[in-house]
Short mmCIF file of the C-alpha atoms (twelve columns), coordinates in Angstrom:
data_MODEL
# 
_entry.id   MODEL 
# 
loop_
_atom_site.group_PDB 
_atom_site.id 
_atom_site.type_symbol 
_atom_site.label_atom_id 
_atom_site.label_alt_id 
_atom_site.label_comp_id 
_atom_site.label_asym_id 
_atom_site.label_seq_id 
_atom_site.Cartn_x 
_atom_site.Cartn_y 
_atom_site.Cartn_z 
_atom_site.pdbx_PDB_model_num 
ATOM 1   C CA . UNK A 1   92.240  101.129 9.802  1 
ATOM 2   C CA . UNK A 2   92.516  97.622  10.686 1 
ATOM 3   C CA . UNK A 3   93.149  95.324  14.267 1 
ATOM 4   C CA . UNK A 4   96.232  94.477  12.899 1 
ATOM 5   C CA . UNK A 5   97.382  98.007  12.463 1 
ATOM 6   C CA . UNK A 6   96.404  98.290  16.127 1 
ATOM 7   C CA . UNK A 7   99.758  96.448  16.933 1 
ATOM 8   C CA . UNK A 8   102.216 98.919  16.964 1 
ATOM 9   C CA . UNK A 9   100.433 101.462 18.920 1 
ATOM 10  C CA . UNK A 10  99.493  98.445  21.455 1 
ATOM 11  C CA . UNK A 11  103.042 97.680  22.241 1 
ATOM 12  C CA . UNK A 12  104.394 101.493 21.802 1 
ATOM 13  C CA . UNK A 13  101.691 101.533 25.041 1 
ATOM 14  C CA . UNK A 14  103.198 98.813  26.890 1 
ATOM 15  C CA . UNK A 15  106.412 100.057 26.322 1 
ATOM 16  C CA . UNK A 16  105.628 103.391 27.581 1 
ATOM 17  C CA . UNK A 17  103.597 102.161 30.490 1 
ATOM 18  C CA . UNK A 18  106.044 99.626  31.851 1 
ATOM 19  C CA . UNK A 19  109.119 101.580 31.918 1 
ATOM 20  C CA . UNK A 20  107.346 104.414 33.378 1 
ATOM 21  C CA . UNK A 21  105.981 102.180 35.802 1 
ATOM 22  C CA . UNK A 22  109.462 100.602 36.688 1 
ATOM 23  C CA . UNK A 23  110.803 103.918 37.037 1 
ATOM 24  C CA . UNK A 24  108.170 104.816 39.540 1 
ATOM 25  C CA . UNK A 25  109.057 101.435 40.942 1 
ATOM 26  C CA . UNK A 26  112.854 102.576 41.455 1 
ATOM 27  C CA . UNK A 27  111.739 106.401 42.896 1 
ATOM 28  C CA . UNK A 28  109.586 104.586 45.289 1 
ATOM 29  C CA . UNK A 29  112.476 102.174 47.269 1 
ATOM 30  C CA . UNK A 30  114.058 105.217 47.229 1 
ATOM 31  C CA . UNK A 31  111.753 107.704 49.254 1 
ATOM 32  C CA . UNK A 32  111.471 108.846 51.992 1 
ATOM 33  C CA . UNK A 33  108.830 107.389 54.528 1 
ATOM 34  C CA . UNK A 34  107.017 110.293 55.355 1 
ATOM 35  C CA . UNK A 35  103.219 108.768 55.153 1 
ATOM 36  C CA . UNK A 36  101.565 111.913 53.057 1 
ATOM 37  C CA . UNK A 37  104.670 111.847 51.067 1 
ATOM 38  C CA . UNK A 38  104.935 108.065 50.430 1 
ATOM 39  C CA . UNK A 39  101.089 107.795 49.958 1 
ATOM 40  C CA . UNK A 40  101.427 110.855 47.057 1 
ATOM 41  C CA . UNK A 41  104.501 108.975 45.193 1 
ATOM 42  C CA . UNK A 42  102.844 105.517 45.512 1 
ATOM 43  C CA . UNK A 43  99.731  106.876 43.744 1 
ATOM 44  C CA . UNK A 44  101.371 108.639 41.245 1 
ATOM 45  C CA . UNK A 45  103.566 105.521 40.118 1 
ATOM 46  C CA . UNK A 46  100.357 103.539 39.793 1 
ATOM 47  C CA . UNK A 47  98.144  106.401 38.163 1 
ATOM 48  C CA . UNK A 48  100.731 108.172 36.037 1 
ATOM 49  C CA . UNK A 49  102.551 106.000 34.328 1 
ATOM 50  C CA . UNK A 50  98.979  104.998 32.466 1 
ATOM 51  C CA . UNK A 51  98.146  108.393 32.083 1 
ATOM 52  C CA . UNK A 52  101.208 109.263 30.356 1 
ATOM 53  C CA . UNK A 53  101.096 105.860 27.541 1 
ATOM 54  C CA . UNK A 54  97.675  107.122 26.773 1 
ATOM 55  C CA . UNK A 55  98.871  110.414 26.256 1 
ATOM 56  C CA . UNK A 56  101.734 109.317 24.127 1 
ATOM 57  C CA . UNK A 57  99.238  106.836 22.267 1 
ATOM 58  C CA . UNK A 58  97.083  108.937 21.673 1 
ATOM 59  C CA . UNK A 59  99.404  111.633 20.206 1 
ATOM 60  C CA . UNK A 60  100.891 109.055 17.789 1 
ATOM 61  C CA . UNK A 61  97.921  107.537 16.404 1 
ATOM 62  C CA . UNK A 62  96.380  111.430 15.814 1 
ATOM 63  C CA . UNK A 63  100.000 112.288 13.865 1 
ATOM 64  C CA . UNK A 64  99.383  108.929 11.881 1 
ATOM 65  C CA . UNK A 65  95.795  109.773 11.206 1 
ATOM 66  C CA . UNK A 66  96.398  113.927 10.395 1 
ATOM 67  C CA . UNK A 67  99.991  114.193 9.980  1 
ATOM 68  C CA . UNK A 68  102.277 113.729 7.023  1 
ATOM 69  C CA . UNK A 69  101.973 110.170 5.691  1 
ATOM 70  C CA . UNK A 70  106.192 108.853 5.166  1 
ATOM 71  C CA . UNK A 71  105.079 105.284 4.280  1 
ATOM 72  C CA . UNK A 72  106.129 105.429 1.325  1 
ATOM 73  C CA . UNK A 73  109.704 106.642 1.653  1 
ATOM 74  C CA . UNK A 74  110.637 104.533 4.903  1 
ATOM 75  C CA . UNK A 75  110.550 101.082 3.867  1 
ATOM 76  C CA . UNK A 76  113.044 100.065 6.266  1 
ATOM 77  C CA . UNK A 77  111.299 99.079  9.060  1 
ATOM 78  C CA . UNK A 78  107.178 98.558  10.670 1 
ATOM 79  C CA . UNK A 79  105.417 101.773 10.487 1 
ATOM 80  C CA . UNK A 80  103.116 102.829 13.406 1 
ATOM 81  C CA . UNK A 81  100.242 103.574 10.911 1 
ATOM 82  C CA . UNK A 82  96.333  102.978 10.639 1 
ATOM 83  C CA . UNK A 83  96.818  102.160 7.289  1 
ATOM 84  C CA . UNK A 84  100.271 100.984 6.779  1 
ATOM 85  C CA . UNK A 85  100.666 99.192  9.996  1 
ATOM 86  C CA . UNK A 86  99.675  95.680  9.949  1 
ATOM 87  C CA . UNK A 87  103.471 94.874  9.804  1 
ATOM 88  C CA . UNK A 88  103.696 94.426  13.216 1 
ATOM 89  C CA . UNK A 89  101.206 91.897  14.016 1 
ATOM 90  C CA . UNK A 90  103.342 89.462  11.392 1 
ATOM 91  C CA . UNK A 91  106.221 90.181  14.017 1 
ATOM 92  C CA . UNK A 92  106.386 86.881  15.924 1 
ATOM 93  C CA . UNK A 93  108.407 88.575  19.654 1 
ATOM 94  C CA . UNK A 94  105.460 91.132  18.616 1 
ATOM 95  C CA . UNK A 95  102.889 89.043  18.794 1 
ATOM 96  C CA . UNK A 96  104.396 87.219  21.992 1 
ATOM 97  C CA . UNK A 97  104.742 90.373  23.866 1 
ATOM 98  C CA . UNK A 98  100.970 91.398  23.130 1 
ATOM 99  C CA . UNK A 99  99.880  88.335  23.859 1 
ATOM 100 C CA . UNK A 100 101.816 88.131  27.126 1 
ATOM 101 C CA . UNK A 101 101.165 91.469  28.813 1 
ATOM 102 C CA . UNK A 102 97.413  91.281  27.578 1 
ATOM 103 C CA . UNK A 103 97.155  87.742  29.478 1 
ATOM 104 C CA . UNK A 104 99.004  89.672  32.246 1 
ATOM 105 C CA . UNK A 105 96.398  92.425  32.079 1 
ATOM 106 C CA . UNK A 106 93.234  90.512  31.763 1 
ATOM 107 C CA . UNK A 107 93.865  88.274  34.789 1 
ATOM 108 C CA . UNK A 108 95.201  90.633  37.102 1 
ATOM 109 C CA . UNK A 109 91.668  92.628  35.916 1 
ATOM 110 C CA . UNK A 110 89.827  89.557  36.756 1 
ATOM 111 C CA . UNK A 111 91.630  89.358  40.756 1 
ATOM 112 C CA . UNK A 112 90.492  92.546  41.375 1 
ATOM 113 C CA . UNK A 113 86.403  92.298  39.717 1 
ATOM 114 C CA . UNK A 114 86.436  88.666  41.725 1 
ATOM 115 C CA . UNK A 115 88.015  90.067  45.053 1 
ATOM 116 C CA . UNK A 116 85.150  93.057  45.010 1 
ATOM 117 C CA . UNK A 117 82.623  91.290  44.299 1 
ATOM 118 C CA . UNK A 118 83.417  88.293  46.880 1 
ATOM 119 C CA . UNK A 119 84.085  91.506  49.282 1 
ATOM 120 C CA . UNK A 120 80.436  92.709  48.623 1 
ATOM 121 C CA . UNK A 121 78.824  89.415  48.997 1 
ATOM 122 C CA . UNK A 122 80.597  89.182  52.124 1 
ATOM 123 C CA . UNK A 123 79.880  92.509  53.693 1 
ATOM 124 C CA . UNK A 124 76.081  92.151  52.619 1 
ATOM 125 C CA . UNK A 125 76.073  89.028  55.259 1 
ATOM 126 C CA . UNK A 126 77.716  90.940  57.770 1 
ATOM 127 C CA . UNK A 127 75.525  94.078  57.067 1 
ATOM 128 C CA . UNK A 128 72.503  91.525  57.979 1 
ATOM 129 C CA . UNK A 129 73.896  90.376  60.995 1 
ATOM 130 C CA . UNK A 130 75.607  93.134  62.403 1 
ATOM 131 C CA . UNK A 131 73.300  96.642  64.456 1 
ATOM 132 C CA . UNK A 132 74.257  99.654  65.204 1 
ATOM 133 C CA . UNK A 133 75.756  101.126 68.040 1 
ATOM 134 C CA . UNK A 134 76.817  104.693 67.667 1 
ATOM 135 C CA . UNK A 135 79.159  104.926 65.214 1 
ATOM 136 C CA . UNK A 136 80.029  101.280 64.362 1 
ATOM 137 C CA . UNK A 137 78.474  98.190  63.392 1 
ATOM 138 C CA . UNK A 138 78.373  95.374  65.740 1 
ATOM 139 C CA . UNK A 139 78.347  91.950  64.844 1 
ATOM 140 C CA . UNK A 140 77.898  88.891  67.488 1 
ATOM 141 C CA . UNK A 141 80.825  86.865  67.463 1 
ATOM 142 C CA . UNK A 142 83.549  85.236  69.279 1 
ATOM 143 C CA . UNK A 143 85.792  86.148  65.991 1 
ATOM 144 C CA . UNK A 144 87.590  89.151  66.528 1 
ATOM 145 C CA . UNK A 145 87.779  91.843  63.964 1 
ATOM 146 C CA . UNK A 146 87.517  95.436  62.937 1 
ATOM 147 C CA . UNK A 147 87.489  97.388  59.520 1 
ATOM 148 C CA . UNK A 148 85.824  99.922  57.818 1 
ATOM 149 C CA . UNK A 149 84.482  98.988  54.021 1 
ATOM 150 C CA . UNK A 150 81.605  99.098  51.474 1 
ATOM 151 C CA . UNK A 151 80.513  101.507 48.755 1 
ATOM 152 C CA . UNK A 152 79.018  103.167 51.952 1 
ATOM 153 C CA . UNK A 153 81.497  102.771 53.935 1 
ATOM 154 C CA . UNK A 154 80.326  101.473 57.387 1 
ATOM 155 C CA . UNK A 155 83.047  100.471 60.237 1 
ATOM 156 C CA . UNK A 156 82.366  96.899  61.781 1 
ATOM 157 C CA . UNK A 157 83.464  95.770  64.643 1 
ATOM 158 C CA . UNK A 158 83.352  91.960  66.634 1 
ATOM 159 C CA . UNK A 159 81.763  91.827  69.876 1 
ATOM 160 C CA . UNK A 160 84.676  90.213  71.147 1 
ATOM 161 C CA . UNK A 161 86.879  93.196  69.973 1 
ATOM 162 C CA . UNK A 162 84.297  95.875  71.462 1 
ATOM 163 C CA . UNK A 163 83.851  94.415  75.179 1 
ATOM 164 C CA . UNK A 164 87.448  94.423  75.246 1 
ATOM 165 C CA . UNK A 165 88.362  97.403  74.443 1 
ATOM 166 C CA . UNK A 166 87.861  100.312 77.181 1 
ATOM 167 C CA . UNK A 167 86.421  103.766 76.178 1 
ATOM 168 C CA . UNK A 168 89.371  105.076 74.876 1 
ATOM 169 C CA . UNK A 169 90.964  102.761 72.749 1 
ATOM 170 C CA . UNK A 170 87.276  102.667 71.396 1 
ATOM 171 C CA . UNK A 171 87.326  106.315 70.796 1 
ATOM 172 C CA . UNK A 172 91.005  105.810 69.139 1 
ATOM 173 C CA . UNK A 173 89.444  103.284 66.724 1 
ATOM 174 C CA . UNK A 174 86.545  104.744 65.568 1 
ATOM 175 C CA . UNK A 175 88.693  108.103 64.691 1 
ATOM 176 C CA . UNK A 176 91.119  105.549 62.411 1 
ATOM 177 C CA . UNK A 177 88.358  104.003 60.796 1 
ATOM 178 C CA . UNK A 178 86.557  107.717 59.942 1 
ATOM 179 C CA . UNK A 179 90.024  109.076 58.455 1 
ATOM 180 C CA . UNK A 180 89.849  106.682 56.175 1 
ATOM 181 C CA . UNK A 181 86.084  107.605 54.857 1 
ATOM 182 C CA . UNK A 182 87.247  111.365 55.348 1 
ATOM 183 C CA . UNK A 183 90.391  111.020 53.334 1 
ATOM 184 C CA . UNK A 184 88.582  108.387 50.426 1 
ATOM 185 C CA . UNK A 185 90.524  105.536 51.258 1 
ATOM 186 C CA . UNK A 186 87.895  102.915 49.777 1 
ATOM 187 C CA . UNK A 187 87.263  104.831 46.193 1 
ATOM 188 C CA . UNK A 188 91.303  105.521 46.302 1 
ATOM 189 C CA . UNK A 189 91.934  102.110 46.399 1 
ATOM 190 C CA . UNK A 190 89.466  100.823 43.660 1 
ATOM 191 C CA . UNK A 191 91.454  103.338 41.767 1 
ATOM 192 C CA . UNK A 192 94.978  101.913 42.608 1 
ATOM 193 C CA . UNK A 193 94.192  98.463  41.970 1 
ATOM 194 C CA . UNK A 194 92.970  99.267  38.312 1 
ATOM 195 C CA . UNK A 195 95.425  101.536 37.422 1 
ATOM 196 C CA . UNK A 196 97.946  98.907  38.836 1 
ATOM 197 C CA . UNK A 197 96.383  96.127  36.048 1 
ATOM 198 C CA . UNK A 198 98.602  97.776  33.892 1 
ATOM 199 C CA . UNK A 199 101.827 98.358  35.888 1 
ATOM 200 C CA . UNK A 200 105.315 96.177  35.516 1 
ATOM 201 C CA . UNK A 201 105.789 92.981  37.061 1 
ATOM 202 C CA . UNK A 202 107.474 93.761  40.214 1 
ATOM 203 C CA . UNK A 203 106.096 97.106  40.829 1 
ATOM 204 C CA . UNK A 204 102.283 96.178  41.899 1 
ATOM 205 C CA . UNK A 205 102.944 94.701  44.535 1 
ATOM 206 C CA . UNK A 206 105.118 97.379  45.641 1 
ATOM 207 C CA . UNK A 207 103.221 100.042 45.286 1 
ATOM 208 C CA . UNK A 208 100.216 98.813  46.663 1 
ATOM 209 C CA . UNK A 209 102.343 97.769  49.920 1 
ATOM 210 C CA . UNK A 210 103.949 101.514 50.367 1 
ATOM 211 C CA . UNK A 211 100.204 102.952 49.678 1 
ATOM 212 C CA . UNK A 212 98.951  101.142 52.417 1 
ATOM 213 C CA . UNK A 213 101.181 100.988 54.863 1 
ATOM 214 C CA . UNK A 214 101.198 105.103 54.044 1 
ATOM 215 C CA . UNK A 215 97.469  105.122 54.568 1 
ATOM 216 C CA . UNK A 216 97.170  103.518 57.958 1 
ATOM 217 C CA . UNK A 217 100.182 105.379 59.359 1 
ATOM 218 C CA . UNK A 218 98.318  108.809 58.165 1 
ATOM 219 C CA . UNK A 219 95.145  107.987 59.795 1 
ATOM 220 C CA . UNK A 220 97.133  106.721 63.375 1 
ATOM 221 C CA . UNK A 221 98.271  110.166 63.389 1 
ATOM 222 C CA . UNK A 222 94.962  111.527 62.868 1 
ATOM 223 C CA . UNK A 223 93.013  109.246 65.514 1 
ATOM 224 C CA . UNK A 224 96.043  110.189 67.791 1 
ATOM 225 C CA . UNK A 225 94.871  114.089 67.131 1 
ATOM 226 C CA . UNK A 226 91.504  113.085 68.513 1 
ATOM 227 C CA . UNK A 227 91.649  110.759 71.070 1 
ATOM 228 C CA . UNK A 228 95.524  110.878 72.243 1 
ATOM 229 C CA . UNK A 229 98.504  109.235 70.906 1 
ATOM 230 C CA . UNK A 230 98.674  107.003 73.853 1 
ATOM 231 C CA . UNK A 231 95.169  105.551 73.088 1 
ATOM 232 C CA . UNK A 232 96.012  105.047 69.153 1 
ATOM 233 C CA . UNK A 233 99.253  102.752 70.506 1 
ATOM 234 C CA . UNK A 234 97.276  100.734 73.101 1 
ATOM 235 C CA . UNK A 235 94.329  99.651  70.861 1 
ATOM 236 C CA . UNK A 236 96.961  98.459  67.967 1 
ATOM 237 C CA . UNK A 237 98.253  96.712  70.877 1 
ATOM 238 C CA . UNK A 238 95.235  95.422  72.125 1 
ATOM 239 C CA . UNK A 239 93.690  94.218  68.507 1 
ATOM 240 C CA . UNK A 240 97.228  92.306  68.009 1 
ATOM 241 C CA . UNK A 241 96.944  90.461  71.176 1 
ATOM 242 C CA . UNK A 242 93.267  89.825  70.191 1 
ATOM 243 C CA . UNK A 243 94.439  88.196  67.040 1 
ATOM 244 C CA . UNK A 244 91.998  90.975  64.796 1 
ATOM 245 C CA . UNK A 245 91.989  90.393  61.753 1 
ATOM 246 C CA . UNK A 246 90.523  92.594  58.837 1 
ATOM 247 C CA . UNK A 247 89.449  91.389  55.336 1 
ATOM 248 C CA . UNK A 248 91.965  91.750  52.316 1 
ATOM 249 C CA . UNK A 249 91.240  95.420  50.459 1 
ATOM 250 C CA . UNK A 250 89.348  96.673  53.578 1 
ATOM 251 C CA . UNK A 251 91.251  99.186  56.675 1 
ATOM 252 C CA . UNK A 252 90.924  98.918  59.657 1 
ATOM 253 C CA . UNK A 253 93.280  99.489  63.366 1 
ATOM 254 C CA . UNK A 254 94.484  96.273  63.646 1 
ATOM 255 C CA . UNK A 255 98.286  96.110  62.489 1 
ATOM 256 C CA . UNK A 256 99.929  93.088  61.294 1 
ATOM 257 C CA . UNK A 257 102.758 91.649  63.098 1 
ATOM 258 C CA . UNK A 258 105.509 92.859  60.731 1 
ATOM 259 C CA . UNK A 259 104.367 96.228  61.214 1 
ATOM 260 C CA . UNK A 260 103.272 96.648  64.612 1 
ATOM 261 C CA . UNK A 261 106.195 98.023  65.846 1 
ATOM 262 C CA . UNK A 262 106.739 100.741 63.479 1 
ATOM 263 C CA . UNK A 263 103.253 102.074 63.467 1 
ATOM 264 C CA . UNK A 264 103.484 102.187 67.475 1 
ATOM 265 C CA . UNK A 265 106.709 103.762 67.431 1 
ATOM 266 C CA . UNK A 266 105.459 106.137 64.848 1 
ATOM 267 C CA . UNK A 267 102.422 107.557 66.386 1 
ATOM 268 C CA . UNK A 268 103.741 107.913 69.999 1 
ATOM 269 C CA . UNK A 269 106.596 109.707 68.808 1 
ATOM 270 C CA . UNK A 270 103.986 112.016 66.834 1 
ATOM 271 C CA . UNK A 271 106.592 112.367 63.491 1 
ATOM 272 C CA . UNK A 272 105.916 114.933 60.894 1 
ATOM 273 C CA . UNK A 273 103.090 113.181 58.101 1 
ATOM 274 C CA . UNK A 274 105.285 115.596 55.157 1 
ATOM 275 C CA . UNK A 275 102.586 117.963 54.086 1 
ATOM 276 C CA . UNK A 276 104.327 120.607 52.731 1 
ATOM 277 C CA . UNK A 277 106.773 118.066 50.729 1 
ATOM 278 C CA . UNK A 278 103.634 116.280 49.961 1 
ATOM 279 C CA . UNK A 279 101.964 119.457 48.090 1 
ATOM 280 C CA . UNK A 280 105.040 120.412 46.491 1 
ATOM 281 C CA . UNK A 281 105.376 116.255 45.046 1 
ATOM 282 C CA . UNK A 282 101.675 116.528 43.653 1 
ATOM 283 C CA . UNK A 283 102.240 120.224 42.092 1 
ATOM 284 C CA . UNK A 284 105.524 118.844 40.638 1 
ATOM 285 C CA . UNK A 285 104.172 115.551 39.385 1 
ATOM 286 C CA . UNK A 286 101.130 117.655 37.693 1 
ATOM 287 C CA . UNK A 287 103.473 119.639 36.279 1 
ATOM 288 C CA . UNK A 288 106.024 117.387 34.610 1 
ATOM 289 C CA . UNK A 289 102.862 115.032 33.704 1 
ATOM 290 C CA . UNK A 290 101.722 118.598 31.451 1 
ATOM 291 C CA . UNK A 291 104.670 119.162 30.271 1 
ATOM 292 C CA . UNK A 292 105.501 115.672 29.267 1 
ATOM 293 C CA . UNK A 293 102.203 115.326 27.407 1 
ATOM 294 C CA . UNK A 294 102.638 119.021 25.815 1 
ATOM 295 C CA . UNK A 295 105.957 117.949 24.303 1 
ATOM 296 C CA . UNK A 296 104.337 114.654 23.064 1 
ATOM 297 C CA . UNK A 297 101.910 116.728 21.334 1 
ATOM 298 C CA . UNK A 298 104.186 119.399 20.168 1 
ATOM 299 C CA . UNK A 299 106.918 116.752 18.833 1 
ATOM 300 C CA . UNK A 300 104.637 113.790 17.497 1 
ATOM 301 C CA . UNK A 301 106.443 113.872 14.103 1 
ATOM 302 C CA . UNK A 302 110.188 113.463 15.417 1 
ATOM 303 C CA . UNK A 303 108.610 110.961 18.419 1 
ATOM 304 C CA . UNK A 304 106.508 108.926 16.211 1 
ATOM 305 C CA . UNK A 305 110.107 108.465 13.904 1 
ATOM 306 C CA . UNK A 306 111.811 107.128 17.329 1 
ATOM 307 C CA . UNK A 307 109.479 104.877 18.020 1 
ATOM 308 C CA . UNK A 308 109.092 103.053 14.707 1 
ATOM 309 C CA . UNK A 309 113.285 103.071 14.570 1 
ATOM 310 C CA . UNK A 310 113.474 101.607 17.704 1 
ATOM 311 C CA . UNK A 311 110.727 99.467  17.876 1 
ATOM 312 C CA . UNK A 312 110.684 98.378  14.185 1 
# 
């Protein structure tokens, strides 16, 4: 086995990853806005589409390595082989493509390593300067802000934002900011953005919007179930006309202005979050993602054919 034999299976990957991924991209304009629901199908068009090109890679490479070698007798076209496969990297639009998506991949990889560690940095000054009052952090500022972030995750909050605020709009925000710890929001997202490194153009930024819009709708409803639905709308209210703001990759209360309106609406009229629909999209995602990679595995032969005939 050689690098250059690595070609083919590099670029049977990106095929299978990126029209997987646009697919996902197409289901998800499509769906409906149920948050449990939308958050399930957003994650699974950033997770599974990755999932399933490894699984497909995988298969191939193990029927090139065990399987029946036809090298020999197909001459017609670039073999997806560990031994006869170096073909492909003498492919010039092979060779472009590679070289494009892996430039693609590698910076987008580098955003997300920079914007963590820059958010680290960040919240180790504010962990200095900020003490503890109950369940929040506060720091001394005329800035206002409030989010919840860090590996453990803490919520801080601006003095400016916490004298303003009466008890229960308080109450309201510290329940958003803990259904986001309870539910994994922070790990969740780590997870997103690298699965997303690998995702079509068009479809990152996409999926990343639905997931979080998804996620802050879910946990209005669930601060609304402990303080009171009234409470949830009035501090999202309150935090706009504070001008809070809330670092990039880190949740918090505070809506922006496009989507202050709908999250209001939303949790005073106290709409269904889609659980049951949500289960039954996970259980059927699982189960098509099994069966997918079970006919991979059971028709490697016929599928590693296709893939040289179309690709070759």
């Amino acid at each position: 086995m050689t690098a250059a034999s690595l070609g083919g299976f590099a670029l049977v990957f990106v095929v299978c990853a990126w029209t997987l991924s646009s697919l996902g991209g197409v289901l998800l304009a499509r769906l409906e806005r149920r948050p449990l629901v939308a958050r399930r199908i957003a994650g699974a068009v950033a997770i599974v589409p990755l999932v399933l090109a490894t699984a497909v890679t995988a298969m191939l490479m193990l029927q090139s390595a065990f399987g029946v070698d036809h090298c020999p007798v197909h001459a017609d076209h670039a073999h997806l082989c560990l031994v006869h496969g170096t073909e492909w990297i003498q492919l010039p639009w092979v060779v472009a493509t590679l070289a494009l998506v892996g430039a693609t991949v590698a910076a987008r990889l580098v955003l997300v390593i920079a914007s963590v560690l820059r958010s680290q940095r960040g919240l180790q000054l504010l962990h200095a300067v900020s003490h503890q009052v109950g369940q929040v952090r506060i720091v001394e500022t005329e800035r206002a802000f409030c989010f919840v972030a860090g590996r453990t995750p803490a919520i801080y909050v601006s003095s400016r934002v916490w004298d303003a605020l009466p008890t229960d709009q308080r109450t309201a925000l510290i329940a958003h900011e803990t259904a986001h710890v309870i539910n994994g929001d922070l790990r969740m997202r780590i997870v997103m953005e690298l699965c997303l490194v690998f995702a079509a153009p068009l479809v990152r930024d996409r999926v990343r919007t639905t997931w979080f819009a998804a996620t802050e709708r879910l946990c209005d409803a669930r601060a609304a179930q402990v303080s009171s639905p009234d409470a949830v709308a009035s501090a999202m209210v309150s935090l706009f006309r504070l001008e809070a703001t809330r670092p990039a990759g880190s949740f918090g209360l505070t809506p922006a202005q496009a989507e202050l309106g709908a999250r209001v609406e939303a949790v005073l009229a106290a709409r269904p979050l889609g659980a049951r629909t949500a289960r039954i999209v996970g259980r059927l995602v699982g189960v098509v993602c099994v069966a997918l990679i079970a006919g991979a595995a059971l028709l490697a032969e016929p599928l590693h054919h296709a893939f040289e005939t179309l690709l070759g």
